[in-house]
N, C-alpha and C positions, 0 to 999 in steps of 0.2 A: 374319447376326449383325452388333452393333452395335460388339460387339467389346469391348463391356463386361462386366465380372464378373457374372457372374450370383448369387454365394456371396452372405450374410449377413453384415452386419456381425457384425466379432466383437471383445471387449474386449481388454485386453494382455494378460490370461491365456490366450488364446486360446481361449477357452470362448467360443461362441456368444451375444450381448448379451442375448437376451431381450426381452421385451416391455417396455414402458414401465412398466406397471405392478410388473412382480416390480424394477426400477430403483427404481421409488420404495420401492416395500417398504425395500429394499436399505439404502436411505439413510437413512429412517426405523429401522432398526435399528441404523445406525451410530448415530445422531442419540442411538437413547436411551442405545444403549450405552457412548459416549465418558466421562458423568458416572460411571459405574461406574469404568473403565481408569482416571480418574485418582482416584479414591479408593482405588486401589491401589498408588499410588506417591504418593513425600514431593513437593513442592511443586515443588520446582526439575527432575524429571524431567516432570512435567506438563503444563508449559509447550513442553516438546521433545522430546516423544514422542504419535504419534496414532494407535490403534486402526484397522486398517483392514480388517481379515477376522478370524471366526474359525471353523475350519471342519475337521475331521478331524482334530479335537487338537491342533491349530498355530491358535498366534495372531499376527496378521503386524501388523507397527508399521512406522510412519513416524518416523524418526531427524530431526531437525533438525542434526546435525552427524556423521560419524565417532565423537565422543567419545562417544555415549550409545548406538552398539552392545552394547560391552565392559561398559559400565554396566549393559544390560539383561543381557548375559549372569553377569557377578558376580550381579546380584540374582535369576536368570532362578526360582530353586528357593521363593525368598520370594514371588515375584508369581504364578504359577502355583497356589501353594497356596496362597493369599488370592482368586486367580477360581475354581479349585477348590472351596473351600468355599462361594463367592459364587453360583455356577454350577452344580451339580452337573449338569442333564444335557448340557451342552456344554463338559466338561471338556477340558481342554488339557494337554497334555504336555510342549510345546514353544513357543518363542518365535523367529521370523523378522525378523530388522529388515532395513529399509532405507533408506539414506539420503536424502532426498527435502529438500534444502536449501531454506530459503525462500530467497526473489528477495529481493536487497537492495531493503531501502527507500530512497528518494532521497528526499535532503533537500529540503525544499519551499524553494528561491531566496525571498530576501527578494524585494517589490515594491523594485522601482525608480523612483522618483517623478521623473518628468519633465515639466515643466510647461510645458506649449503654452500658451503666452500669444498673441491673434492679434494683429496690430500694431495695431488699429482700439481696442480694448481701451482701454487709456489715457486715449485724447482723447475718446471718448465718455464714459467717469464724469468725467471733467472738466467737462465740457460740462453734464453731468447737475448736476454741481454746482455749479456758476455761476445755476443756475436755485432751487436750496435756499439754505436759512440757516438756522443752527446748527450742532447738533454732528451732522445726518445730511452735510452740504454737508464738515465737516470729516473726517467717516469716508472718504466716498466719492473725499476728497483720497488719503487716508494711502492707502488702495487703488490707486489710480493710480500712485501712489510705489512701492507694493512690486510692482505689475506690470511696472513698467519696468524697477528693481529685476531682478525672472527675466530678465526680458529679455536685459537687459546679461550678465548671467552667461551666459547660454546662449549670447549671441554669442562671449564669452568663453572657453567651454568650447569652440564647435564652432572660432574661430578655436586655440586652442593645439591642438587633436588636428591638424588641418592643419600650421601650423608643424611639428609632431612629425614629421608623413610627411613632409616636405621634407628633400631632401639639401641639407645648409648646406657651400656651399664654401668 
């Protein structure tokens, strides 16, 4: 032996996974069933509660917070006999929640614009326009200007971060 399990996957229920097929069924059943579960509840529960089994008279949800346990249970007698009547041959008696938190969203960081200007930059649109006349020869001035322009700041910005780290005695 290789020392390996020989057992079958099995899901967190611990009921044996099954085949891919009866999975997709699976899912396909949640899929159509989820638009029902929230036609069963007011608007602001629907958003924070999700249908995930329903099977031997227990219907089992997913909580987005603690707070809408006790919600489900206060309402448990209203929603049961609204899929009760919606449902009749997979009646349910019961409601299971659990809490199942979404993952905070992180804020998407602004871009931070840093402009690599190369030092060659400059004296070639200069150059470039010494060879023009008009207003292309004066654009491609104003550009050379505001390339140096970044320039200067950047030396400016990377010389004060240095200063900064230096102990001043």
């Amino acid at each position: 032996m290789n020392g390996k399990s020989r057992s079958s996957w099995r899901s967190i229920s611990g009921a044996p996974a099954g085949d891919l097929g009866a999975i997709y069924r699976e899912g396909l059943r949640l899929r159509e069933r989820q638009p029902a579960w929230n036609g069963l509840l007011p608007l602001e529960a629907q958003e924070r509660t999700w249908l995930f089994s329903w099977s031997g008279g227990v219907l089992r949800v997913f909580c987005q917070s603690p707070v809408w346990v006790p919600w489900l249970r206060r309402h448990e007698k209203k929603v049961l006999k609204a899929w009760n009547a919606a449902f009749p041959a997979e009646a349910a008696g019961r409601i299971e929640a659990v809490v199942r938190p979404l993952p905070p969203v992180q804020a998407a960081r602004p871009l931070r614009r840093t402009w690599v200007v190369p030092p060659s930059a400059p004296p070639a649109l200069r150059g470039a326009a010494e060879d023009l006349s008009g207003e292309l020869a004066a654009a491609l001035r104003r550009l050379a200007d505001t390339l140096e322009g970044l320039q200067a700041e950047a030396v400016a910005a990377a010389s004060t971060k240095e200063k900064g780290a230096r102990l001043v005695e």
